[in-house]
N, C-alpha and C positions, 0 to 999 in steps of 0.2 A: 312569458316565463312561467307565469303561474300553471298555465296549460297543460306546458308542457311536465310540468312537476304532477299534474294530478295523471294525466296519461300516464308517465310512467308507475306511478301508484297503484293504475288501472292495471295497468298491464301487469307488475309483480304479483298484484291479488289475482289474473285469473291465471295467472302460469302456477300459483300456488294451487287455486281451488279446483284448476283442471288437474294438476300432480293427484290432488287429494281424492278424487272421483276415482282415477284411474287405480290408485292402491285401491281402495274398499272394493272398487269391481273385482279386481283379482284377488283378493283378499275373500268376496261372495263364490268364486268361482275355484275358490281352491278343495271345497269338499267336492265340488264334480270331478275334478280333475284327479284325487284321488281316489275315491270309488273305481273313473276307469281304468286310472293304471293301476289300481292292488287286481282289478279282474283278469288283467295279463299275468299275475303273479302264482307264484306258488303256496299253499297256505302258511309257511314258514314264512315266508319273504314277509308276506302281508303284517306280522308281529314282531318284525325284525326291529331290533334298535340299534344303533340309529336305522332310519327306515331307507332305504334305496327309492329316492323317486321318481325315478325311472327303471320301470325293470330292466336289470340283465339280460333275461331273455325273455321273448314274447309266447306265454303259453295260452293259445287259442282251444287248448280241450277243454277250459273251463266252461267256454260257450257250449260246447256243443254235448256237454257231460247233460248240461241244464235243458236241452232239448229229447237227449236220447235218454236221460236216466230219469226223467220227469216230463209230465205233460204240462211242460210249459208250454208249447206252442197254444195248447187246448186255452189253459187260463187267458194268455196274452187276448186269444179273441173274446173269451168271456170277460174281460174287463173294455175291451174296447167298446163292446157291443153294447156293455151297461151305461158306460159314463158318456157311448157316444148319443144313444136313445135315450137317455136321460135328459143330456142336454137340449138336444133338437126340440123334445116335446116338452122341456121347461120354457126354452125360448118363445115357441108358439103361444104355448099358455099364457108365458109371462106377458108379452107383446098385446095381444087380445085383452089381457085384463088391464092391462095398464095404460091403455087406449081408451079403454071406456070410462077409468077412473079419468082420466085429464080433460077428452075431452066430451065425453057425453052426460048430460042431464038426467039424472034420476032420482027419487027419492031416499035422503038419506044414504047420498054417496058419501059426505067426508067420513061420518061416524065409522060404516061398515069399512072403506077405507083405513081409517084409525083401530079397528077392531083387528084388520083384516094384518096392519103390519105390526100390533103388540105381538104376534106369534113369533116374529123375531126375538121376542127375548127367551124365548120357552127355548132352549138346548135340546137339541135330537134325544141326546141321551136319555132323559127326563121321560122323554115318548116309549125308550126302546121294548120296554116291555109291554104297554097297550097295543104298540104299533105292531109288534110280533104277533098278538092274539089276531090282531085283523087281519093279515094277512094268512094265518096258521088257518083261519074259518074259511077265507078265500081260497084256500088249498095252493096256495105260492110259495110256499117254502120249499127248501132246495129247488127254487127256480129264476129265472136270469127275471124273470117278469118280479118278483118278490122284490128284486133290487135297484131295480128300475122304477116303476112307479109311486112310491112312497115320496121318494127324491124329486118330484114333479110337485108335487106341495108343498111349496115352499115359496113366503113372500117375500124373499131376497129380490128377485127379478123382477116382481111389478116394481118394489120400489124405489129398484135402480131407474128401469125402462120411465117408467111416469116423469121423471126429472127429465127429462130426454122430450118427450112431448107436450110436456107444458110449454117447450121454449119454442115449441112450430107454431106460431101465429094463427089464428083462429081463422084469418081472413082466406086463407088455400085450403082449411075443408070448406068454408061458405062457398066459398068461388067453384069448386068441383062440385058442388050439390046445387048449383047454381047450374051448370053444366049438362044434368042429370045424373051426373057417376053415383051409385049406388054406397051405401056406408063403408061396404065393403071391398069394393073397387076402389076410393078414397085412401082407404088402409093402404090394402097392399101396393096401391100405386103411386100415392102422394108421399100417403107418412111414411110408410116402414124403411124406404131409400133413405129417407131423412136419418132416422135414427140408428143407421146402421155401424155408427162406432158403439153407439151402446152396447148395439147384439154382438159387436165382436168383444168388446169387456168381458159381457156377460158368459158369454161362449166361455171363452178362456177361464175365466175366474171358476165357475160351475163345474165346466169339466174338469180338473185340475181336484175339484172339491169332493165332485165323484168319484173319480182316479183313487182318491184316495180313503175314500170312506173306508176303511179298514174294519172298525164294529160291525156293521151294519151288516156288510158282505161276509164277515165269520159268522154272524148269527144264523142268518139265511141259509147260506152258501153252506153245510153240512155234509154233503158228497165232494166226493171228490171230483167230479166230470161239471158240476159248476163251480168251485172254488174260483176266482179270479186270481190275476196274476200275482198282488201282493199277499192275499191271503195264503196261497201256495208258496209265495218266495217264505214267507212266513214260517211255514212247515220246519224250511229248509235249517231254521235257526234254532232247533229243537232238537239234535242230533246230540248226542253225548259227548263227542268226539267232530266234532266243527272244523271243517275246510273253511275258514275263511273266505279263501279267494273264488272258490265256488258260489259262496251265499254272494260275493260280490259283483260276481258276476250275471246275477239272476236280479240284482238289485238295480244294475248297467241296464237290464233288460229293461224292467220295469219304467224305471225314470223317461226311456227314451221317446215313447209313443206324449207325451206332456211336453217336452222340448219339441217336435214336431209341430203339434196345434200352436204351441206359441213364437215357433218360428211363421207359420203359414197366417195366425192372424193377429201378429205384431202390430201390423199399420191401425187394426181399428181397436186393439187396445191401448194403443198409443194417444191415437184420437178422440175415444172416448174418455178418455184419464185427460188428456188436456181442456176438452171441456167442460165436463165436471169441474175442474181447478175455474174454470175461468168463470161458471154459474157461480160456486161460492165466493 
């Protein structure tokens, strides 16, 4: 009898906590939802009150206003090409460095280590003006390269990844060097499979990070033919006389290429987020 009382207890708590999940997700998912239906809208509609949440009628020139009356297609690549080369060559980076910190011997690894992740507390911002001179001397400015590699220095990702390869047992590099596999065969062929929910976190999270660096790419970015896509949607929000549904519709743009990568690598963010939970 008692059993059967806690069970139903059970059961009332997760028909409650599952209720409760499922508001807050739609609850998280009501600003997308509006962003793409105001882009179907007309810019009256979009500031109507009460507001129609569904439009009336589906107006699709607002897409293609944002293509033919603006180089957006131009930024959309310039921003892929930035936070996608960013990423890849943070990963790399990050992966190598954070390998060597976990598992290889050197002198005065923790320190430079500890040195190496106080730069986390330092805020981009804080940089933005030294980091413009260096790059202004490199002759990078208004260029896709200016925005791209700065973004690579960055000890986020060793010290995500290094959590990640402390927990590979020491005894599968001994045993492949035992083998003969080279340090570097070791890597790419033992460890890095391993920790590949890391690199999908890290992926996702980085990119998304890039995506969206907004300063960084108006500093640089000064032409128009490399502005990126938020800096340009950006522009659009500067008009005297604001179409709403047009700016909304260049924003639909935007978001979309971010919902992609984190559709494609859901699984190893998921996995890396669950182990992580489960290391601390």
């Amino acid at each position: 009898m008692f059993k059967r009382k806690n069970k139903r207890k059970l059961e009332k708590f997760d028909l409650i906590a599952n209720a409760l999940v499922i508001f807050f997700a739609l609850l998280s998912l009501f600003p997308l939802f509006w962003l793409i239906t105001s882009s179907f809208k007309n810019s009256a509609a979009v500031v109507k009150m009460p507001p129609d949440w569904i439009p009336k009628t589906f107006n699709y020139g607002n897409y293609i206003d944002v293509f033919s009356n603006q180089p957006a297609f131009r930024w959309a690549i310039n921003s892929i090409i930035v936070s996608l080369v960013s990423t890849v060559a943070l990963v790399i980076v990050s992966s190598l460095a954070a390998y060597a910190f976990s598992k290889l011997e050197f002198k005065g690894r923790n320190l430079i280590f500890i040195i190496f992740i106080s730069s986390l507390m330092i805020p981009k911002e804080v940089m933005i003006v030294p980091l413009y001179r260096v790059v202004q001397d490199l002759g990078m400015v208004n260029s896709l390269n200016g925005m791209i590699w700065p973004n690579v220095a960055t000890a986020f990702g060793v010290f995500l990844l290094k959590g990640f390869f402390d927990s590979i047992p020491d005894s599968l590099r001994e045993s492949a060097r035992m083998d003969g596999a080279s340090e570097l065969r070791t890597f790419f062929k033992i460890m890095l499979p391993i920790v590949k929910p890391g690199i999908g976190a890290l992926f996702i999270l980085f990119f998304v990070q890039v995506w969206n660096d907004y300063l960084w790419q108006l500093v640089i970015g000064q032409e128009e033919h490399v502005k990126t896509l938020n800096v340009g949607i950006a522009t659009l929000m500067q008009d005297l006389n604001p179409n709403f549904a047009y700016k909304m519709a260049g924003a639909t743009v935007a978001a979309i290429p971010m919902l992609v990568i984190f559709i494609v690598f859901q699984r190893y963010f998921t996995s890396g987020i669950t182990i992580g939970a489960e290391k601390g």
